[in-house]
Every structure is written in structure tokens, then in C-alpha cells.
N, C-alpha and C positions, 0 to 999 in steps of 0.2 A: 522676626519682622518688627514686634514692639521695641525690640532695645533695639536696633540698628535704625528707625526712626527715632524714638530718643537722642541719640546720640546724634546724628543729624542734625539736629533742629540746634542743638547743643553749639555743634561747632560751623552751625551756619547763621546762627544769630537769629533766628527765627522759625515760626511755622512754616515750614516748606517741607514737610513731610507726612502724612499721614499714613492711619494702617486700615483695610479693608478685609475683616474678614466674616467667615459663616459663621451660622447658629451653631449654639450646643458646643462641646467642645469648642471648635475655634473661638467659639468668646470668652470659655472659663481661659484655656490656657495662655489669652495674654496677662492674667491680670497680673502674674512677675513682671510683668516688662513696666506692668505702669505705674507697680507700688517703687519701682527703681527713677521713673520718670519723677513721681511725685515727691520721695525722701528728696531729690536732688533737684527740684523744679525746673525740670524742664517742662517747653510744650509740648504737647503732642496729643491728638487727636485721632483717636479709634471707632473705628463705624461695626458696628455686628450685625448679622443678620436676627432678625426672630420670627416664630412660627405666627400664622395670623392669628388676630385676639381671639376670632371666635372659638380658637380648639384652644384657649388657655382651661389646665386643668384634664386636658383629656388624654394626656400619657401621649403626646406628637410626637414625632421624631425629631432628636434634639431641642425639642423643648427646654428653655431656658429661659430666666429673667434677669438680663442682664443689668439692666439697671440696677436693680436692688442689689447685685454683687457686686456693684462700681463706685457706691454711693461712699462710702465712705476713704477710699484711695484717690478722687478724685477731687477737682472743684464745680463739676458738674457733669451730671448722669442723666441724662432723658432719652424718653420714649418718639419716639414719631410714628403716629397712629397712620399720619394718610397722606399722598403727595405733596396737598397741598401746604403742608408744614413742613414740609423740605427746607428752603431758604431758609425760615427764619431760625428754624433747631441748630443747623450747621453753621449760618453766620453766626449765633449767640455761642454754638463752643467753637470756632474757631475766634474768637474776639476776646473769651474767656480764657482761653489757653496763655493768654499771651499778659491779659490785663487784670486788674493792676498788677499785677506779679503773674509768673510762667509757673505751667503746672500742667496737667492733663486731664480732658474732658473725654466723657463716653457718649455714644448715640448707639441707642437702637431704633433699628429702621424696619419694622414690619413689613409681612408680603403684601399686605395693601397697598403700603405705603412705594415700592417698589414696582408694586404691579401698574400702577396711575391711576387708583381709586379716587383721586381727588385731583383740581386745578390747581397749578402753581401761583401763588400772593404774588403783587406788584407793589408787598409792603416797600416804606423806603430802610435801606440796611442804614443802621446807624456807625458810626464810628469814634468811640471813645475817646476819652486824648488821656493818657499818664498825669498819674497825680503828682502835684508837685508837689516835695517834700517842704513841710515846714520847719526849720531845722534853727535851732536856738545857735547863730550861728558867733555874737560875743563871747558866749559858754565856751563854744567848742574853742575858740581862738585863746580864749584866757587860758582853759584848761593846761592845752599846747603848749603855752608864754611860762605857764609855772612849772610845767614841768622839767625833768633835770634828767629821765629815763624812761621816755615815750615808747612804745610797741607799736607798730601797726599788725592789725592782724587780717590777710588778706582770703577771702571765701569765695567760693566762685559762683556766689548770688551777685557779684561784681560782672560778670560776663554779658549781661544784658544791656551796659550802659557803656561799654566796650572802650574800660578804664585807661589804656595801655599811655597812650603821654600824661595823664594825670596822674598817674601814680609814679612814671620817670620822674616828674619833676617836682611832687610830695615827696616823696623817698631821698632823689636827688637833690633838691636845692635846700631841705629843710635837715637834712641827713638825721631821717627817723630809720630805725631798723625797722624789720618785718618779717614775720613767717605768715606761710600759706598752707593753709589749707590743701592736702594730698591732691583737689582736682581743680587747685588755686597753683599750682608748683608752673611757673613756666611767666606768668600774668607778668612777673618781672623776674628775670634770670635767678637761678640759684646758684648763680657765679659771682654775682652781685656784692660787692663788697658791706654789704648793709643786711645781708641775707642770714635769718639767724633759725633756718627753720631744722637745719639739722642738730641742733641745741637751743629747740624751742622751751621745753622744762627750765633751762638755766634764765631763759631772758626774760620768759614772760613772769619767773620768780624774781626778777630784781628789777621790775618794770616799778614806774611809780606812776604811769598812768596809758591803761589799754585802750586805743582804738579799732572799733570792729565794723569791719566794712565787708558788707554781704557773705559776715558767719555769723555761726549760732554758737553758745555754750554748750553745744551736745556732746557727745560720745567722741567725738573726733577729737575733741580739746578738753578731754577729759570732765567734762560741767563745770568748769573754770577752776579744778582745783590745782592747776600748775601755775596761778596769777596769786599774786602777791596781793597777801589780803586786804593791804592796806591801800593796794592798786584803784586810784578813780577809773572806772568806764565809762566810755562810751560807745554807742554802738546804732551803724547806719544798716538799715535793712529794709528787705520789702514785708516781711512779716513779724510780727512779735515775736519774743524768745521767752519764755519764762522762768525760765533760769536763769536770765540775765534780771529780768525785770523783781526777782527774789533779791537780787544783791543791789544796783540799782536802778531802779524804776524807774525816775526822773529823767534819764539822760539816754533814753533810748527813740531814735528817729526813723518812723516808717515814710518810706517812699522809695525811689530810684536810688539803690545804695552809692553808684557811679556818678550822680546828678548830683547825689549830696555830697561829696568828695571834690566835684568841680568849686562848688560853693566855698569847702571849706581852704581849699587850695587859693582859689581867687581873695577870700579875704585873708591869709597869711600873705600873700604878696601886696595887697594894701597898706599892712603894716609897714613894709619897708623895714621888718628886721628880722634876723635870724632867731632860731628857736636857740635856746641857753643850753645844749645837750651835753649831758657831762662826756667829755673827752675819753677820761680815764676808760670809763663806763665803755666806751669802744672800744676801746686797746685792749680792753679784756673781755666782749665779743669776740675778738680777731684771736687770741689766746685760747679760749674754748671750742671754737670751730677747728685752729690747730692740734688740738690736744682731741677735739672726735675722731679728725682723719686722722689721728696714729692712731689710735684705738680701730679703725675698722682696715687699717693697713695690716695690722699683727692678726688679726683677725684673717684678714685673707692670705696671710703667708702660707696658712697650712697647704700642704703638697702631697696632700693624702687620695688617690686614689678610688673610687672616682669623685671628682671634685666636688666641695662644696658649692653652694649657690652664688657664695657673692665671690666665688674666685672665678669664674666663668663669666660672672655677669661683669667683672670688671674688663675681662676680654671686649663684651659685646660693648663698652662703657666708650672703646680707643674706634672700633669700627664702627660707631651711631653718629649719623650727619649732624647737624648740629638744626638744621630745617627737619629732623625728621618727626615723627606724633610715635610717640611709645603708649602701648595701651596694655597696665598691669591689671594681670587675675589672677585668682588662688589668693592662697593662704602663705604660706612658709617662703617660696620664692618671689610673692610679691614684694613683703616686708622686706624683704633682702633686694629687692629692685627698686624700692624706695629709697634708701641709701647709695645702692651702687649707681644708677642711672641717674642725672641730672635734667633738668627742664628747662629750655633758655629761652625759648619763643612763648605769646600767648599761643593758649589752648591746644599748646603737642604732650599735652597728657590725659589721660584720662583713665580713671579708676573705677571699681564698682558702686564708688561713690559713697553717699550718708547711709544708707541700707546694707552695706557687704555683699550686695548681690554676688554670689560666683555663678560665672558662663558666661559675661558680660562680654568678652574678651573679643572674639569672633564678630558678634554682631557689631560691637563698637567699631572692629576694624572695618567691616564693611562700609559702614558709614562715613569711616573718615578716607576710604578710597575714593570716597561718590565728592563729597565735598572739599577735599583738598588731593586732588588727583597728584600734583605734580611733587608731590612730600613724599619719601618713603616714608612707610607704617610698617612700623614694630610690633606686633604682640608677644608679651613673657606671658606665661603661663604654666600653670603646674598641672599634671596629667587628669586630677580629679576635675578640675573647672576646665577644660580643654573637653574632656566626655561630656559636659555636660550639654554642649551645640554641637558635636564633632561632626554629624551630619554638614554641617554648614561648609566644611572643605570644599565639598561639592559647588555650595553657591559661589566660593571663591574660583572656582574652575572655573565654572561654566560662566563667568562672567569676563574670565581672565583678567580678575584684580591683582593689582603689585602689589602683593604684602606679605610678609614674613614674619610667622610666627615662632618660634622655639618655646619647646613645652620641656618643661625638668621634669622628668622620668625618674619619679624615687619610693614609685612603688607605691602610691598611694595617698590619702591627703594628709593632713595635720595630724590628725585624729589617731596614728597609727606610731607614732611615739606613745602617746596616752595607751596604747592598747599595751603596748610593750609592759609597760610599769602594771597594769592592773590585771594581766590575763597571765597563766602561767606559762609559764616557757613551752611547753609540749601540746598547748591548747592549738586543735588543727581548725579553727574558727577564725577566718582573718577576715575580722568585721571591717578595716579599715584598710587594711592592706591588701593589695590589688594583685594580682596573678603576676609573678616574677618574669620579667623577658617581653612583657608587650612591645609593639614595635607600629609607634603612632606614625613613623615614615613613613611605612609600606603603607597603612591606610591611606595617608596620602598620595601615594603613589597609585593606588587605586582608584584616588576619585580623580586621575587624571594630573595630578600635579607634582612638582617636584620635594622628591622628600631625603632627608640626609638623618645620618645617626652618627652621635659624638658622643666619643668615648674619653676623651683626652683634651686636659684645659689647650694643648697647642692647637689642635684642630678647628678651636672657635672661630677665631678670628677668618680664618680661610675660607670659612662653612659661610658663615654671615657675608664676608665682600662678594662673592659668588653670588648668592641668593641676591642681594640689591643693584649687584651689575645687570644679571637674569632679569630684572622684572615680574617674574613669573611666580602663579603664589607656592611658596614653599613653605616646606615644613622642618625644622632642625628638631630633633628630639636630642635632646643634652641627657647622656644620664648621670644623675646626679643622687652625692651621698643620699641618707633614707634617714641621717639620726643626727641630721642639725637642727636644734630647736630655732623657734623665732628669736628675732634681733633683741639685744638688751643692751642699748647703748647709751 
């Protein structure tokens, strides 16, 4: 329920989802859902129940304090002792979720509180206004003007200011290349002739000056060691980075990273003149993204039985609408869906985001049934992040959502190549590897829904139009090789 609100709120541009659940358990077991909301800032707002103060301490059933396990995955954790602080707890985290930047609040609501121990307040609710960025914007326009091999680098802290003609026409009139960020992929096409994110290492190494609009130097961009050292930053965001502010300090602008990007778009078109980009410098973008796709073409030639990830996933690449929301989990076939699958609309993708959340998959899809009903949704997945909601089929039934998952069936997760290499060959311990022959169809097929098993790259494509014609939610199990490592391209 935490990650399928998450994602919600994600791809509806706001709080418009909450989660309610019980004491004890029900409150520990969201906190995955909000440590994934909070790496990736979304809102979203969680309500728990708690046992009354006065048995704190006395072994209650389900006794818990929720607070103090929120306190630090959140931007705000409070208590509501009594009715009458109803309003103002929930107006302050719902106002919080969203300002100055998005992110996730907790409330616990005691049985007093609950019961109507106290009178509701006639406070007045206040209503915040977004801070406006103060954004050194000569800097940013000069920077621009000298430079010869600009980056744009696109994060999907970008989504709150809902960039989509400012960045057509940054991108496009100023013709700066760009990579995105994995749940940035879509903000502006990956078809985009200016799109350098499938040879992001090459570009952002021969950049001679990076602009970062609602990303971080973290883990996803390696902590900036694929930019050229010599590379000036900049960098528009709602929160600090300090790994950025390690390299340069000075030129880092907190606000509405989307607000700051109108700003700097508006004054490049004051100037009345084009950026100086060096030409060549594209011609050989266009040459390195040519020279990827033959590398991941020979790559997928293999004809080997039962197929690799990205030879399947190139089937599913010819049969995905171009309006459809793909939503990648796992490990080994997501990497391999990150390449094979493209992005062409904002917000038709979505991944487990800055944390690696796996199980993401499921709940994510449910949410993007509710808020973009008329899109087919895709989930890839691989069998280990598939168990880990698989229960959830069920709520795809019973609600009779249109979405179609295909889970790669290869026996297990990541972890079970590594097992191969350091366990002996006759060791009957298969810590990683999963019982030979499962058959996640037929579970579907039991929670009421339609479920198919592919054996054979021809079969993809047929299994998939089927499914999206149907409506009805299915399930494709692909089995797929067990001894492809991840992408190294």
C-alpha cells in the first residue's frame, strides 16, 4: 500500500494518496515503502494507529512507537495525543509532504485521539507558497555562452515543476545533449536525437561544462566520477548535494529545480543568440550511440535456447505502445530492460528508483492503473522481486486492472551466478537459487487471472499483443537463460 501510494502521488504530481494503517506490525512493515518514497522524494503521507499513552510501557498488544522509527526516513514524525490536534498534525504533514520539496511524513494517532477525547480546533490552516529560487542567473547564462560541450543532466527531482516544453525547447533550440536519470528516462524521448544517456560515461567525459537539474551526484552517476574533471558545474535542485558542493560549492541553486530551468531558458532567449556548441562534438555523439547499438545488436544475436534477457526483451521492445508506462524490477533483467526498452513520453517509467528497492514492481503498477487508466502498463521483472509482492496478483484481480507483467524465470536472483563461482559444484545448498520448474502462470492463474509460459523468443511477441488486446491482468512467465551476467556496455 506504501509503495503503490508513492508512486501515485509520483505520477499524479501531487498528494493525492495516503496510507492508513494499524498498530504494531502494520506500522513497522511500511517503513520499506517510505525509505523508497524518501531516497526518491516523493509525498506521501502515512497515518498508524497506537495503543493509548496510558499502557505505554506495559507489554499492550501491538505496542509500538511509531514515531521514533519514522524519525529519521522522514521530513516529519509526530504523535497526536488527542482529537483535538487532529487538524492541525495532518494539515502540517500534509503541507510538509509536498513543501519546500516532496518527501514523506508519519502521524501517529492514538486511541484517545481516535476515540474523540478532545474537541476539534477552529485554528486557521495556513498555506505555504514555494520558495523561489534565487539563482545567479548572468553565471548560469555566461557559463552556457563559453561553453563548446555543455551536458544537461536530467533527475526526476525535475517532475514537480512538470518541465516537459522547457526542456523541448532548452534541449531543442539551444541543441545541448542530455542524459537522464533511469526514472528521468521518458522527461524527453530517448529517441531524441540529442539523447546521450545510453553513452552517458562517453559524454559526460568529454563535457566541459555539466548542468544538473533535479539530480544528485550519488550512486546513480557514479559521485561524478564519469565527468570530466575539468568539467564547471552546475546544479539546480531542491536540496543540497554534497558531493557536489565537495567539487563545486559556489554554483549550486536550491529551489524548484523546473522554476530554475524556466529562468534560465527565458534568459538564453534574451540574448538573441545561439550557444557556440561544437558540431563535431555531435557528430561523434551520433557515432558512439551508433557504435552502442551494434554492440548490443551482437549481443542479442545469440540464438541460444532458452533465451537471453535482452533477446526477448527486444521482442517485447517491437510490441510496447509508444503511450505505454513500463515499470522495471529486479536485478539482472532490469539492467538488461534498461537498454532494451526505450522511454518516449514524460513519467512512462519507473524504477526502484535512488534506493534499489526490489518488489517495487507490482505496487508501482497498481498505481499507475489508478492514475493513468487509459496507458497500457508493462511490468519486467525477475522471479526473485515478483515474490516479493506476489500476493498482490490477487489485488490486480480483484480490482480487474489492465496490466501486464512478464517475470524472467531463471531460477533465481543475481546472487546465484556468484553462488555458482564460490560454492562447489556438488554443494546441495542453493542459497540463491530457487526450485527448478516454478510456474508463476499458474499462480496467476489461481488468483483469478490470466497467465501464459514462454518458452521460445517466437512466442513473445504473440503472448504480449494478446495480453494488451485482453485487458485483463496477466501474467507472461518468459523462461529465461540463468548464466547471463549484468550489462557491461
Amino acid at each position: 500500500a506504501v509503495q503503490a501510494a508513492a508512486a501515485h502521488n509520483y505520477l499524479s504530481g501531487g498528494l493525492k494518496a495516503a496510507v492508513i494503517v494499524s498498530a504494531g506490525p502494520g506500522v513497522s512493515n511500511c517503513v520499506t515503502g517510505v525509505t523508497v518514497a524518501q531516497a526518491n522524494h516523493w509525498p506521501l503521507l502515512v497515518i498508524g494507529g497506537r495503543r493509548p499513552q496510558a499502557m505505554r510501557g506495559m507489554g499492550a498488544f501491538q505496542e509500538l512507537d511509531g514515531v521514533s522509527l519514522f524519525t529519521s526516513v522522514t521530513k516529519y514524525s509526530g504523535l497526536v495525543k488527542e482529537t483535538s490536534e487532529l487538524v492541525d498534525h495532518i494539515d502540517r504533514a500534509c503541507r510538509l509532504a509536498m513543501r519546500p520539496h516532496p518527501g514523506p511524513c508519519y502521524l501517529d494517532i492514538t486511541e484517545e485521539a481516535l476515540q474523540g477525547a478532545g474537541t476539534y480546533s477552529n485554528s486557521a490552516l495556513k498555506h505555504d507558497e514555494k520558495p523561489v529560487a534565487m539563482i545567479d542567473l548572468s553565471a548560469i547564462v555566461g557559463a552556457l555562452q563559453r561553453a563548446r560541450k555543455p551536458v544537461l543532466i536530467l533527475g526526476d527531482g525535475l517532475r514537480w515543476g512538470d518541465p516537459w516544453e522547457v526542456l523541448e525547447q532548452l534541449v531543442g533550440d539551444f541543441r545541448i545533449p542530455f542524459v537522464s536519470s533511469p526514472m528521468a528516462r521518458g522527461y524527453l524521448p530517448d529517441s531524441h536525437v540529442l539523447c546521450g544517456t545510453c553513452v552517458r560515461s562517453w559524454l559526460l567525459g568529454s563535457a566541459d561544462l555539466v548542468l544538473m537539474a533535479g539530480a544528485s551526484l550519488d550512486w546513480v552517476f557514479r559521485h561524478g566520477a564519469e565527468i570530466h574533471p575539468d568539467a564547471a558545474l552546475i546544479r539546480l535542485a531542491h536540496e543540497s548535494d554534497p558531493v557536489f558542493l565537495d567539487r563545486s560549492p559556489d554554483q549550486e541553486y536550491l529551489g524548484e529545480p523546473a522554476d530554475s530551468l524556466r529562468q534560465v531558458l527565458a534568459a538564453l532567449q534574451m540574448t538573441g543568440t545561439a550557444l557556440q556548441v561544437d558540431e563535431a562534438w555531435l557528430g561523434h555523439l551520433a557515432l558512439q550511440k551508433r557504435a552502442y547499438l551494434e554492440r548490443l545488436n551482437n549481443i542479442a544475436s545469440d540464438n541460444a535456447e532458452p533465451p537471453t534477457p535482452l533477446r526477448w526483451l527486444n521482442e517485447v521492445a517491437q510490441a510496447l505502445p509508444d503511450e505505454a508506462v513500463t515499470i522495471l524490477d529486479g536485478n539482472t533483467v532490469m539492467e538488461w530492460a534498461q537498454h532494451a526498452l526505450s522511454a518516449e513520453r514524460p513519467l512512462a517509467r519507473l524504477t526502484p528508483g535512488a534506493n534499489g528497492c526490489m518488489g517495487v514492481g507490482v505496487p508501482f503498477a497498481l498505481a499507475a492503473c489508478l492514475v493513468q487508466p487509459d496507458h497500457p502498463v508493462l511490468v519486467v521483472c525477475g522471479d526473485f522481486a515478483l515474490g516479493l509482492g506476489i500476493m498482490d496478483l490477487e489485488t490486480m484481480v480483484r480490482h480487474q486492472l489492465s496490466l501486464v507483467i512478464m517475470v524472467a524465470n531463471n531460477s533465481g536472483s543475481g546472487g546465484s551466478l556468484r553462488q555458482e563461482s564460490y560454492w562447489p559444484p556438488d554443494c546441495p545448498e542453493r542459497v540463491c537459487q530457487f526450485t527448478e520448474g516454478i510456474r508463476y502462470d499458474r499462480i496467476m492463474e489461481a488468483m483469478g487471472g490470466v497467465g501464459m509460459s514462454v518458452d521460445h523468443v517466437g512466442q513473445v511477441l504473440p503472448a504480449l499483443e494478446q495480453a494488451f488486446e485482453s485487458r485483463c491482468p496477466t501474467l507472461i512467465q518468459v523462461n529465461t537463460r540463468d548464466d547471463v551476467p549484468l550489462p557491461r556496455l
